[in-house]
MIBAVO-865559 format. One record per residue (C-alpha): residue in three letters; x, y, z. Coordinates in steps of 0.05 Angstrom, whole numbers, padded with zeros to 5 digits, always signed. Each point is the difference from the previous one (the first is absolute). Example, Ala and Ser with C-alpha at 12.3 -4.5 7.8 and 13.67 -1.06 7.14 Angstrom:
2
ALA+00246-00090+00156SER+00027+00069-00013
This chain:
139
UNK+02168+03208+01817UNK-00015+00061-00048UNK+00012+00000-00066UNK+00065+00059+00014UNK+00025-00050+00052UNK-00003-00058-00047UNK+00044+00037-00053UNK+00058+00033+00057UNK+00002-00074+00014UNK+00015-00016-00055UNK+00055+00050-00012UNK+00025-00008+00057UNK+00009-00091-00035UNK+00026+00010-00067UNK+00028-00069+00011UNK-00068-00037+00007UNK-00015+00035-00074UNK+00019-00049-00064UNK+00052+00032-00031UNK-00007-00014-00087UNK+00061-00017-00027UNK+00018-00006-00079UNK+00043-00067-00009UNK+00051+00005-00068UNK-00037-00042-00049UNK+00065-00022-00029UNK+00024-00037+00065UNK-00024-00061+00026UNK-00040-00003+00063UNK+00026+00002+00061UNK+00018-00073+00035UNK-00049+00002+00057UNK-00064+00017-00058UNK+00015-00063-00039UNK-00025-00072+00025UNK+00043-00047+00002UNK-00020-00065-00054UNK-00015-00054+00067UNK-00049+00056+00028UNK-00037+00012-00067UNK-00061-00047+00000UNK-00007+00011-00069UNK+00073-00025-00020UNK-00001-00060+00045UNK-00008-00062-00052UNK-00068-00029+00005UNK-00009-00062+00048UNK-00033-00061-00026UNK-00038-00043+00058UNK-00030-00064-00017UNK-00076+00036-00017UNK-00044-00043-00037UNK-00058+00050-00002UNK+00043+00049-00028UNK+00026-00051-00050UNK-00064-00016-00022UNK-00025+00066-00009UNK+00073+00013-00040UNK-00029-00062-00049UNK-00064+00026-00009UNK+00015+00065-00011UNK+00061-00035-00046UNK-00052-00037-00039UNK-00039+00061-00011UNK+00052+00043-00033UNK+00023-00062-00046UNK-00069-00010-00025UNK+00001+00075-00017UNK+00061-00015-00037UNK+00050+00055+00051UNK+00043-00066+00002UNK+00055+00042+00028UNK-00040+00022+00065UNK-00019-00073+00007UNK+00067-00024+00006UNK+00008+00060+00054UNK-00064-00041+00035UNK+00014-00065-00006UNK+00078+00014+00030UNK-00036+00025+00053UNK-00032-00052+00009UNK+00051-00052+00003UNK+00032+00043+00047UNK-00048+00000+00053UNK-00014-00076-00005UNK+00045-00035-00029UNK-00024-00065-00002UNK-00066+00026-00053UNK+00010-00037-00062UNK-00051+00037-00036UNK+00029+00063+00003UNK+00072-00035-00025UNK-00045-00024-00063UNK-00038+00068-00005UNK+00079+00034+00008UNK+00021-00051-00063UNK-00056+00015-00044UNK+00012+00074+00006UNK+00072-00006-00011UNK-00008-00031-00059UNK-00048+00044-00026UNK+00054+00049+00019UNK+00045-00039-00046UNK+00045-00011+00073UNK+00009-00071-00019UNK+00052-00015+00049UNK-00039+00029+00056UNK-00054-00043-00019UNK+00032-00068-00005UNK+00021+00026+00077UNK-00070+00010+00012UNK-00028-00060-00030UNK+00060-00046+00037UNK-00026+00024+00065UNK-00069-00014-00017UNK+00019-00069-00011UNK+00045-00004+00060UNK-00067+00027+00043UNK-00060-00037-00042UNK+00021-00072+00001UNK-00055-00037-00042UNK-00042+00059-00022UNK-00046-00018-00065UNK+00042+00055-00031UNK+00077-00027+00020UNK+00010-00036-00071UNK-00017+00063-00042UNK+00047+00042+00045UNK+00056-00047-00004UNK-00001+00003-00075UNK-00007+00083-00002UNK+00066-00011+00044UNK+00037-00036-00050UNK-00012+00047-00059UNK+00007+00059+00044UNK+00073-00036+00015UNK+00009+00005-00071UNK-00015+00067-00014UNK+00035+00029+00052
């Protein structure tokens, strides 16, 4: 097919061409263009799994933006963590340290009562139990 051919062809098919359209910037788009919420990966809530290797790598990284002193993003961390394994009573500690450096005392007392409820006889139990009772009092 010739170039001449090719473009009668295409004369002949104005349908097959994309037609440009301007769209009123004032309205809303139309129904069919917008995604519904439960087709949106992106606005589905995030699912928590029981994950330990992604708990633990929540801790460390956790641990590593306390020691920097971002205690803020090492809440973030160690929330994460406790999501994805629930049953990790360091990252409960590590999540009551950092709230209290946050000055979030009654998420902390939280924190440090689950600790307790998941250590048992830790070396470190009788230290958290009395940060729990003045944290009761302060908050």
């Amino acid at each position: 097919m010739t170039a001449v051919e090719r473009a009668v062809a295409q004369e002949k098919e104005p349908e097959k061409q994309p037609q440009l359209q301007k769209r009123d910037e004032g309205k809303p788009p139309a129904p069919e263009e917008q995604v519904a919420p439960e087709e949106d990966d992106s606005l589905k809530p995030k699912e928590y799994t029981f994950n330990p290797l992604q708990a633990e790598k929540e801790l460390r990284v956790g641990i590593f933006y306390f020691h920097k002193g971002s205690y803020k993003a090492a809440v973030i961390r160690f929330r994460e963590a406790t999501r994805w394994n629930n049953n990790l009573a360091e990252a409960f500690l590590r999540l009551g340290e950092a709230e209290e450096k946050e000055k979030d005392w009654k998420a902390a007392r939280e924190a440090y009562e689950k600790y307790l409820q998941l250590a048992g006889d830790d070396k470190r139990t009788p230290e958290i139990r009395k940060k729990v009772g003045k944290l009761a009092k302060k908050s």
